[in-house]
ZABA-678456 format. One record per residue (C-alpha): residue number from 0; residue in one letter; z, x, y. Coordinates in Angstrom, 2 decimals, padded with zeros to 5 digits. Example, Ala and Ser with C-alpha at 12.3 -4.5 7.8 and 13.67 -1.06 7.14 Angstrom:
<pts>
n:res:zz:xx:yy
0:a:007.80:012.30:-004.50
1:s:007.14:013.67:-001.06
</pts>
This chain:
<pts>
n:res:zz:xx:yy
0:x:011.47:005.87:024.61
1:x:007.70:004.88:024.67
2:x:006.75:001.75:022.24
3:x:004.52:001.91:019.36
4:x:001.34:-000.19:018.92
5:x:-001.05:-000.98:016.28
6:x:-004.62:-001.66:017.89
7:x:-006.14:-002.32:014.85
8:x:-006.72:-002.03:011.17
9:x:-008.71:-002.45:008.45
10:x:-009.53:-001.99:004.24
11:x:-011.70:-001.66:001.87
12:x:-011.88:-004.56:-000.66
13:x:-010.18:-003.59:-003.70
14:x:-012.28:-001.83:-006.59
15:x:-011.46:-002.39:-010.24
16:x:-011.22:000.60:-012.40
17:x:-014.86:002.62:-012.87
18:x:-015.63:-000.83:-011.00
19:x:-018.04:-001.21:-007.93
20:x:-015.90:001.67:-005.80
21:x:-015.76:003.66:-008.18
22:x:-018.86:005.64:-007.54
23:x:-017.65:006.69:-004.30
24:x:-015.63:010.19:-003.92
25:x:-012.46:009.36:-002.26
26:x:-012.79:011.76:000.88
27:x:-016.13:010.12:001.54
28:x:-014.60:006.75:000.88
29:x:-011.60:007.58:003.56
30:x:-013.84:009.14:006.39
31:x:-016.12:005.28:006.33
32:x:-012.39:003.81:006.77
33:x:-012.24:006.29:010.04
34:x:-015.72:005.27:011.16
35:x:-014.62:001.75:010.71
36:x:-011.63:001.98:012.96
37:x:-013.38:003.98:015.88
38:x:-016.18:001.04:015.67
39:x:-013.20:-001.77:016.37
40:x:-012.23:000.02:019.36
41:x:-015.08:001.79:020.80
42:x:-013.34:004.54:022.32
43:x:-014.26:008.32:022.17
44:x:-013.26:009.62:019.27
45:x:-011.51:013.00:020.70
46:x:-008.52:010.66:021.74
47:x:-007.70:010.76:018.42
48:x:-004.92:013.68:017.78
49:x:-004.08:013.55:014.34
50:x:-004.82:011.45:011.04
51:x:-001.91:011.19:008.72
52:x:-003.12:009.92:005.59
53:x:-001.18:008.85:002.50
54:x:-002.45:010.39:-000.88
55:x:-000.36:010.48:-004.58
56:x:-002.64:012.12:-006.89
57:x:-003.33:015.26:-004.60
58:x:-005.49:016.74:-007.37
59:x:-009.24:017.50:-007.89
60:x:-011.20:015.35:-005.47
61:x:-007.91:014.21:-003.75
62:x:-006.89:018.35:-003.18
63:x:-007.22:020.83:-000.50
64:x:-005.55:018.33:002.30
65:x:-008.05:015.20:001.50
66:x:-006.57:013.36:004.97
67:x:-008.71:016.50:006.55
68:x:-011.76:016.47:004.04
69:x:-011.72:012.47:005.36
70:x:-011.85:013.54:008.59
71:x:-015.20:016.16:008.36
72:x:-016.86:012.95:006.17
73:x:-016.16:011.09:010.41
74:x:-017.37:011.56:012.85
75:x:-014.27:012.34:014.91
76:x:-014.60:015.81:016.18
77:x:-014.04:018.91:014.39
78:x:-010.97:019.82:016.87
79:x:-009.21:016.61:015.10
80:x:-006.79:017.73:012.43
81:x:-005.34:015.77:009.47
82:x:-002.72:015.70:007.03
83:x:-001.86:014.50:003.65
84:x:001.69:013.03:002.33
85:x:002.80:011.83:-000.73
86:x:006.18:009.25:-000.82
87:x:004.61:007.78:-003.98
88:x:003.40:004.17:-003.72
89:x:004.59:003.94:-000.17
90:x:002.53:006.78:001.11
91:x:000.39:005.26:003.50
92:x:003.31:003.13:005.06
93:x:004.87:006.59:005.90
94:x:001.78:007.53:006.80
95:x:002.31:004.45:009.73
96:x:005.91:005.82:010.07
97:x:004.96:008.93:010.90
98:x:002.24:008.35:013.22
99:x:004.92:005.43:015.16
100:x:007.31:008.16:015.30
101:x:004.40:010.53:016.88
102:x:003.98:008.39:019.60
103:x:007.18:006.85:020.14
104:x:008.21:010.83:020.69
105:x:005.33:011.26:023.41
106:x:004.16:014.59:021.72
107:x:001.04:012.15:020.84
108:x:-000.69:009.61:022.44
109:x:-002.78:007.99:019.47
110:x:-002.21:008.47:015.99
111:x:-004.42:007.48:012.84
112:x:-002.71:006.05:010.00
113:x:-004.03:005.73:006.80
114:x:-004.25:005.92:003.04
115:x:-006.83:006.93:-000.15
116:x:-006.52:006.43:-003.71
117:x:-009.73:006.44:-006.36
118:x:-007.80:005.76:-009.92
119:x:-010.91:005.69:-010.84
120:x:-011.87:009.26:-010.35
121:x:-008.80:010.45:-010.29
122:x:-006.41:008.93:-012.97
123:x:-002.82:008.00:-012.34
124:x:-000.49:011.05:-013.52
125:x:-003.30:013.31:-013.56
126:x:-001.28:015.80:-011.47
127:x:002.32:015.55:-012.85
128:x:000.52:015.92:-016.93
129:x:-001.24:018.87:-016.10
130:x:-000.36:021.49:-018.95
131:x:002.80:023.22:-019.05
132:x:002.71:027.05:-019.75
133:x:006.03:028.70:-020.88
134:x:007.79:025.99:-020.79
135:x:007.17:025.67:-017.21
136:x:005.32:022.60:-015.01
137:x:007.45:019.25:-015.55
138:x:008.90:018.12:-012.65
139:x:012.03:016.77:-014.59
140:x:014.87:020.15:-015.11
141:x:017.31:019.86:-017.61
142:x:019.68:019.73:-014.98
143:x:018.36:015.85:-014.03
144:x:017.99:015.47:-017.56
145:x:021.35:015.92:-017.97
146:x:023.10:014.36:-014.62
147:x:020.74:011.00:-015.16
148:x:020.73:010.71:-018.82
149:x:016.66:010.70:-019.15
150:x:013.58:012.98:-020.50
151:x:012.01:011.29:-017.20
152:x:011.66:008.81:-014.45
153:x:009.41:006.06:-015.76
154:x:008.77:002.94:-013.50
155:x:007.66:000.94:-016.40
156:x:011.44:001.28:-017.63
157:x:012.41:000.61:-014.06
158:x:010.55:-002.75:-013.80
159:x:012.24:-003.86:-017.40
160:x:015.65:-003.11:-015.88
161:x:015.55:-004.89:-012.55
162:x:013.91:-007.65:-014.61
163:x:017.37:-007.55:-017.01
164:x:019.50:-007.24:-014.29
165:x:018.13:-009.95:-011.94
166:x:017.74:-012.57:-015.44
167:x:013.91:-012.77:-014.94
168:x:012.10:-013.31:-017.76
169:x:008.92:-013.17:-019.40
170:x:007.90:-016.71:-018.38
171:x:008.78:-016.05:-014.60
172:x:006.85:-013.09:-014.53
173:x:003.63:-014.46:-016.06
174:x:004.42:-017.56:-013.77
175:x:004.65:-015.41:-010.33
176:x:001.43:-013.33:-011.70
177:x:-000.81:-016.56:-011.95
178:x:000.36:-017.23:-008.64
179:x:-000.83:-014.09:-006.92
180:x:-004.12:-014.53:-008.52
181:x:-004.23:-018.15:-007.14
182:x:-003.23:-017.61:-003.46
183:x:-005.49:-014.25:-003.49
184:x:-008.55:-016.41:-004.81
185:x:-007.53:-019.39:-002.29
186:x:-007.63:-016.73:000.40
187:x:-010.73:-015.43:-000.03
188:x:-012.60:-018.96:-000.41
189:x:-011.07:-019.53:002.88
190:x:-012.07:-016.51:004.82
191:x:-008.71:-015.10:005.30
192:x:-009.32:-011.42:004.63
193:x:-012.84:-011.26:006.04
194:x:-011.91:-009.95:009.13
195:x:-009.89:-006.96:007.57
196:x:-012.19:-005.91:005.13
197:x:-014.77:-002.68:005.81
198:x:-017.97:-003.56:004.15
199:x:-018.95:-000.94:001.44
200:x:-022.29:-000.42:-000.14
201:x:-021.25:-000.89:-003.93
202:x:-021.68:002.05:-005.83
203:x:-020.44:002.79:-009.34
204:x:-019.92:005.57:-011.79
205:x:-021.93:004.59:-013.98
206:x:-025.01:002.64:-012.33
207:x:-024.29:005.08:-009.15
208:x:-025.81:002.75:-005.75
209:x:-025.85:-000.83:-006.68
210:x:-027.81:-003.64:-004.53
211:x:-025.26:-005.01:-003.33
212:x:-022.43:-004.85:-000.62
213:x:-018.74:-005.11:-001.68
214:x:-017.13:-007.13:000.54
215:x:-014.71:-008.97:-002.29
216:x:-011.60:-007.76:-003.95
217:x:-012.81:-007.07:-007.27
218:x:-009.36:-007.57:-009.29
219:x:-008.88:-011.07:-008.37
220:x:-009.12:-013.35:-011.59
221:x:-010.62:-016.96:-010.09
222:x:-010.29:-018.76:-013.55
223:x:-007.40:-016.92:-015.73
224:x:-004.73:-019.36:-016.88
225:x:-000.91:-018.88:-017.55
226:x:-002.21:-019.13:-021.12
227:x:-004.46:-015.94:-020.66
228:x:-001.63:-014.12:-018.85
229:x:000.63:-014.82:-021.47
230:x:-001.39:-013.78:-023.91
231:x:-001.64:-010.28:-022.86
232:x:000.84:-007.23:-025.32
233:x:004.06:-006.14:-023.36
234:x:003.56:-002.53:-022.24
235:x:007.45:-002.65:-024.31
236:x:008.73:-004.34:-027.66
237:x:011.19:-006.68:-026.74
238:x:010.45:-006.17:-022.95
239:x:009.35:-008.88:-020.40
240:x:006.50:-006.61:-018.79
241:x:002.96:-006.80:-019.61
242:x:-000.22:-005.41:-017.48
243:x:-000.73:-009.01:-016.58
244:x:002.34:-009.51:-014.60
245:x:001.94:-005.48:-013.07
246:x:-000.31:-004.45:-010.53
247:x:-004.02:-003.21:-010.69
248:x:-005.70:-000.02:-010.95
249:x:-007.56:000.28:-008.35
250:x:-010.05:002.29:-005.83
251:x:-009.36:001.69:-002.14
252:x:-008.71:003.13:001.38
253:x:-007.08:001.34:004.50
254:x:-006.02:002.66:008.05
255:x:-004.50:001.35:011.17
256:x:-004.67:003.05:014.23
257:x:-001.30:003.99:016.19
258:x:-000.59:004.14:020.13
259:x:001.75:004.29:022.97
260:x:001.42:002.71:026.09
261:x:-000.22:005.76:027.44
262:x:-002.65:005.27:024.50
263:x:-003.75:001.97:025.34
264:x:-004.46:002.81:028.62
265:x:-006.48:005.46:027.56
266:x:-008.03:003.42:025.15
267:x:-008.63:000.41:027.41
268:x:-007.55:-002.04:024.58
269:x:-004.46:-004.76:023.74
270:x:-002.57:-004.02:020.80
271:x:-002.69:-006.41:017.76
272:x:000.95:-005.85:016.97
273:x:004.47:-003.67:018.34
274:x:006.24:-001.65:015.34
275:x:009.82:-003.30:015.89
276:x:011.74:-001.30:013.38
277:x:011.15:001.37:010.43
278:x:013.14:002.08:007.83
279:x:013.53:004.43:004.80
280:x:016.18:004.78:001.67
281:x:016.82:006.75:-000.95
282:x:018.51:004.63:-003.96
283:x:018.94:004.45:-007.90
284:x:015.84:006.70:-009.58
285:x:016.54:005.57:-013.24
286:x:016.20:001.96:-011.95
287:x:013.76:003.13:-009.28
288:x:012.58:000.01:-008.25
289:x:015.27:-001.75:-006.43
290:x:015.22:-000.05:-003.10
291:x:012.94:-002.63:-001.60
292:x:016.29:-004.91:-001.12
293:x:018.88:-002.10:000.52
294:x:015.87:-001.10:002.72
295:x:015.17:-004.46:003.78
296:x:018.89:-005.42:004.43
297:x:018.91:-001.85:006.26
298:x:015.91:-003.23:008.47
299:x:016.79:-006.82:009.12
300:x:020.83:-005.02:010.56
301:x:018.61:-002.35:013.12
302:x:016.93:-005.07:014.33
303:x:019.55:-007.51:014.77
304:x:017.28:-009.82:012.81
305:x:017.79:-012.50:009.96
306:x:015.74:-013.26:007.23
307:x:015.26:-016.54:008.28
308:x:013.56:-014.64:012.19
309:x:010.77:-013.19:009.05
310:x:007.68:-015.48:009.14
311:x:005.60:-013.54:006.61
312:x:006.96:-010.56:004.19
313:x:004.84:-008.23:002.14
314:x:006.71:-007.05:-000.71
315:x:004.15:-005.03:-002.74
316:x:003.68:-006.52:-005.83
317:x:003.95:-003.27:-008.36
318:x:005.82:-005.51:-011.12
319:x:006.10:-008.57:-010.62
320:x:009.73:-008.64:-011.01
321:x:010.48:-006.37:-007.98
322:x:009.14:-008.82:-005.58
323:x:011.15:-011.65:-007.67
324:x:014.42:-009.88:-007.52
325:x:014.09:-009.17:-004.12
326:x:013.42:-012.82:-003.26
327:x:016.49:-013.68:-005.68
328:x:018.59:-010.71:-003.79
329:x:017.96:-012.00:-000.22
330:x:016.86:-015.66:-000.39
331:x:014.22:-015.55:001.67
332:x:011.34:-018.67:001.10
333:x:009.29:-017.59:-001.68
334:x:006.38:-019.31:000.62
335:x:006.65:-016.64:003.23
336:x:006.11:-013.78:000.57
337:x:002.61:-012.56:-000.43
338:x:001.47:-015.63:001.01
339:x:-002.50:-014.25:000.54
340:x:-002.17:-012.87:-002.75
341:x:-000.89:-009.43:-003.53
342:x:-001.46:-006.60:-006.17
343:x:-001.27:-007.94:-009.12
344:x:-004.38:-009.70:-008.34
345:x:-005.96:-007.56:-005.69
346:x:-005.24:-003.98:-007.30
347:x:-002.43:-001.35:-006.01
348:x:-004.53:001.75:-004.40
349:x:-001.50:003.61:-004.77
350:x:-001.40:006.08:-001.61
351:x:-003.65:003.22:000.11
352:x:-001.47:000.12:-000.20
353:x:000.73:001.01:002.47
354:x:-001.78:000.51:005.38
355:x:-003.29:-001.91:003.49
356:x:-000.81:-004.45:003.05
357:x:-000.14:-003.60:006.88
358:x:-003.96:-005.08:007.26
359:x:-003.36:-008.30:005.61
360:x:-000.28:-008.75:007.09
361:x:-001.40:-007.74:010.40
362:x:-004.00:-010.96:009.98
363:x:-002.01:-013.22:008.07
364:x:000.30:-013.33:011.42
365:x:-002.33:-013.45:013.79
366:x:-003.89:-016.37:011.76
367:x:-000.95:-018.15:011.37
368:x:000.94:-017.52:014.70
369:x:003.42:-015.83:013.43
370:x:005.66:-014.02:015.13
371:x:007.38:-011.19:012.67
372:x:006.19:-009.55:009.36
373:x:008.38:-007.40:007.15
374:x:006.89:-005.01:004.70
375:x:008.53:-003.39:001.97
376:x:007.48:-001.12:-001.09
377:x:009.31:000.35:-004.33
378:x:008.49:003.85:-004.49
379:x:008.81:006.48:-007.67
380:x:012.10:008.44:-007.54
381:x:013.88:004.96:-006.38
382:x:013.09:005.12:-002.53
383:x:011.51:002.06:-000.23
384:x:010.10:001.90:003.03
385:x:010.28:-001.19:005.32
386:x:008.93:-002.01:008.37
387:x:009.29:-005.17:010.73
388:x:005.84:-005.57:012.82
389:x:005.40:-008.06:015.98
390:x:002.49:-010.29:016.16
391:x:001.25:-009.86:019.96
</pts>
């Protein structure tokens, strides 16, 4: 079976909410991610066969197939077709799935991976609170009312019960939070992420085109304290989780491009990295959030790997007590983890933080000499993705 190969990828810098991305509609927003992808390699742009693009809110200006409304804002060819998926927070990483699995079958040769999400302009829930009509429109029956004892699925009750039943409390949470923020600010004074960011022209919703590029992730707090974090309501009375210690809102789009070894010759190019295993599971949706750990253990026993082989993992940071209980689950050195920052400090794009954690993970290895990454993300409806990359 042919290999899969990532040539290259790349991100926008985060955007807060109705921040300095928020100006730009996300199709448009996507289709400069393509652009900047076919600049890194220089190839023609009909080799491309398909763009798989991760999406959640598939409403409004995310609708009508948004991977393909990227694609006519490109300038890859008319002839090249996209698609849109939605596996929650982990879209874009099945997005890279997919597109390995493409290539790795031979019925492609190179594959576009990638991911969209403007909060911004499109709000979080927007298309699971649109208005029932006869009682009709929830996605929750009575019959999973009923078999899982809840009116609904709810990820903020989720990160309260992995916190209970891994003994993390408030304190650790705030603690890990501050953290992020610190090795996300210490990586961008030292350059780290300046060769995977796509500079933007800033533009807003409500100054529209601002003078300035954006070329920073616009989340990251440079001066907040443990005080400051601390000081912020829980989302829950009695709870441990607070939108300090959770991830961002944010506006962003990432991609990676996919290929074969037929690919790269076509392409004329090295890969940056070989896909080494993939994994997906299906676990607990009341807790929801746990799956990161089962998939991971799942990945680590296909690869005849140890934790210990793992020189960087990226273990999105949705709550701040999913990537803690995973580290308490599997022991793996805390240092390895997030080791540039994650999203509680640099925003969680939703259907774009699969490719882009890919990105920084992608260059955190080759900066470091690393030799494997794992990445791993909790998804809504208690599923997780991981994948085990080699640094080439």
């Amino acid at each position: 079976m042919p290999e899969a190969y990532i040539v290259t990828s790349l991100r926008t810098a985060g955007g807060r909410r109705n921040g300095r991305l928020s100006g730009w509609h996300p199709a448009e927003m996507a289709g400069r991610v393509l652009n900047g992808l076919l600049d890194r390699i220089s190839c023609d742009p009909a080799l491309i066969e398909d763009v798989i693009m991760g999406c959640v809110s598939q409403v409004g200006e995310q609708s009508a197939n948004v991977a393909r409304m990227a694609v006519l804002h490109s300038r890859l060819p008319l002839t090249t077709p996209g698609t849109t998926l939605d596996r929650q927070c982990g879209s874009s990483q099945q997005a890279l799935h997919f597109a390995a699995q493409a290539v790795m079958s031979g019925t492609m040769d190179v594959v576009i991976a990638a991911g969209v999400e403007s909060m911004s302009r499109v709000p979080m829930f927007t298309a699971s609170t649109l208005p029932e009509k006869n009682g009709m429109g929830s996605y929750m029956t009575p019959q999973l009312q009923e078999r899982f004892g809840v009116l609904g699925f709810s990820q903020f009750d989720g990160a309260e019960m992995i916190a209970r039943k891994y003994g993390l409390s408030r304190e650790q949470l705030d603690e890990y939070a501050l953290s992020s923020h610190r090795r996300a600010t210490a990586s961008t004074k030292a350059g780290h992420f300046r060769d995977e960011i796509l500079p933007l022209k800033a533009r807003s919703l409500e100054h529209g085109n601002l003078d300035e590029m954006h070329l920073f992730d616009e989340g990251i707090r440079t001066e907040t304290t443990l005080d400051q974090i601390a000081s912020v309501k829980l989302l829950k009375d009695g709870g441990v989780i607070s939108a300090a210690n959770s991830s961002q809102i944010c506006d962003g789009a990432s991609g990676c491009i996919v290929a074969n070894e037929n690919g790269l010759k076509a392409l004329g190019l090295k890969p940056m990295a070989r896909i080494h295993q993939m994994t997906v599971i299906g676990d607990d949706p009341v807790m929801m959030l746990e799956a990161p750990i089962p998939a991971t253990r799942r990945a680590l026993q296909k690869a005849g790997l140890k934790i210990d082989d793992i020189d960087l993992f990226e273990i999105n940071e949705a709550f701040a007590s999913v990537p803690l209980a995973w580290l308490k689950a599997l022991g793996a050195d805390p240092q390895r983890m997030n080791s540039r920052g994650g999203s509680i400090a640099m925003g969680h794009p939703l259907g774009a933080s699969g490719t882009k954690l890919m990105t920084t993970l992608l260059h955190a290895l080759q900066q470091t000499g690393g030799r494997y990454g794992l990445q791993a993300m909790c998804e809504a409806g208690g599923m997780a993705n991981a994948i085990i990359v080699e640094n080439l």
